[in-house]
C-alpha positions in Angstrom: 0.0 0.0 0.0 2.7 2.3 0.3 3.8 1.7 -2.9 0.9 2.9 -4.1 0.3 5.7 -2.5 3.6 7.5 -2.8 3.4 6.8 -6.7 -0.1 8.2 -7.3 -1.7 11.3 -7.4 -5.7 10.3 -6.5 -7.6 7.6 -5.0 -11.1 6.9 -5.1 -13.4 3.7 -3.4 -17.1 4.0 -3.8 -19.1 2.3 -1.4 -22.9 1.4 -2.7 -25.5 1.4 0.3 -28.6 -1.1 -0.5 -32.4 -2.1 0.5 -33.6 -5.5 -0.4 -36.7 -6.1 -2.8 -39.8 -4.3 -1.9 -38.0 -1.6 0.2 -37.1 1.9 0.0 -35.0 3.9 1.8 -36.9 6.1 4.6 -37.0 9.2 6.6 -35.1 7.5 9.7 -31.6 7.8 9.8 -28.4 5.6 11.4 -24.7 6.1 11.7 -22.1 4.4 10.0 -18.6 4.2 10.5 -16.0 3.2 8.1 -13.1 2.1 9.5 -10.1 2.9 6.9 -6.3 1.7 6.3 -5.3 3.8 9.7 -6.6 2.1 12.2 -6.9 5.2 13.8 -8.9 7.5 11.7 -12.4 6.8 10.2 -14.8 8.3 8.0 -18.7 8.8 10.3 -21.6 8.8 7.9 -25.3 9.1 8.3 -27.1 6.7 6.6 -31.2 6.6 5.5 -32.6 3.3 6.8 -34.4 0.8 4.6 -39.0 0.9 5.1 -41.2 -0.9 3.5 -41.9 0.2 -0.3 -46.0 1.2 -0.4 -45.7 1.9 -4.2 -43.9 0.1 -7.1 -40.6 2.0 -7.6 -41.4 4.5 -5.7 -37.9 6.1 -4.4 -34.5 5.0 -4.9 -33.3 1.8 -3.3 -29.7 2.8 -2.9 -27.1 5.4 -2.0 -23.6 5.8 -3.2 -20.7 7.4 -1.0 -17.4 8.3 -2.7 -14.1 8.8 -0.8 -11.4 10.2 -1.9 -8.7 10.4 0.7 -4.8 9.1 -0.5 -3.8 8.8 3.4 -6.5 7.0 4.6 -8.2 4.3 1.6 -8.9 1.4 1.3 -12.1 1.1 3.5 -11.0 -2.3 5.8 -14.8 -2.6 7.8 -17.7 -0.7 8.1 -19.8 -0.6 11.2 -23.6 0.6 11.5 -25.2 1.6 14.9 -29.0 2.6 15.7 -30.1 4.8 18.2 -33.1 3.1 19.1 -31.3 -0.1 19.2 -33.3 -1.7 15.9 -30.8 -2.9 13.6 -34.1 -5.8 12.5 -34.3 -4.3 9.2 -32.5 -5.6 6.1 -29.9 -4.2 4.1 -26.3 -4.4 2.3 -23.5 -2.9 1.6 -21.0 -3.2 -1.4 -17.5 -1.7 -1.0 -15.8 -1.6 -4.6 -12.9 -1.7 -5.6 -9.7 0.6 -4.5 -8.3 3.1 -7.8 -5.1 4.8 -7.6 -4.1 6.9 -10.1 
């Protein structure tokens, strides 16, 4: 990894946050942390939980977050808390693939 990073100029990891079939994401909210390369430093983000879908199609089932951080990428873990304590509901993550360039 250090290779890499002291021979490129940008980085980029997108990571692609999902509901299941029939679901859409909602008004409630949860945090997410994603724990990076330093085992020190993490990126906090607030994600949109997954409800029930009452129409066909009716929102977006997914949300995309982008880093961009040389010092700090790849993403190693991701962990998701609730502040009511539900974490009943379905959904998934996808973490692609590290770019340096």
């Amino acid at each position: 990894m250090r290779f890499l990073r002291l021979h490129s100029r940008r980085v980029e990891q997108r990571v692609t946050f999902s509901c299941p079939p029939g679901h859409r994401l909602g008004q409630t909210r949860r945090e997410a942390k994603f724990m990076t390369d330093v085992s020190k430093q993490s990126y906090l983000a607030t994600i949109q939980d997954c409800v029930p879908a009452m129409e066909v199609d009716s929102s977006p089932r997914e949300s995309v977050l982008q880093f961009e951080d040389l010092d700090l990428l790849p993403l190693r873990d991701v962990a998701v808390s609730s502040h009511s304590g539900d974490l009943t509901q379905q959904f998934g993550f996808t973490i692609g693939p590290v770019c340096f360039s």
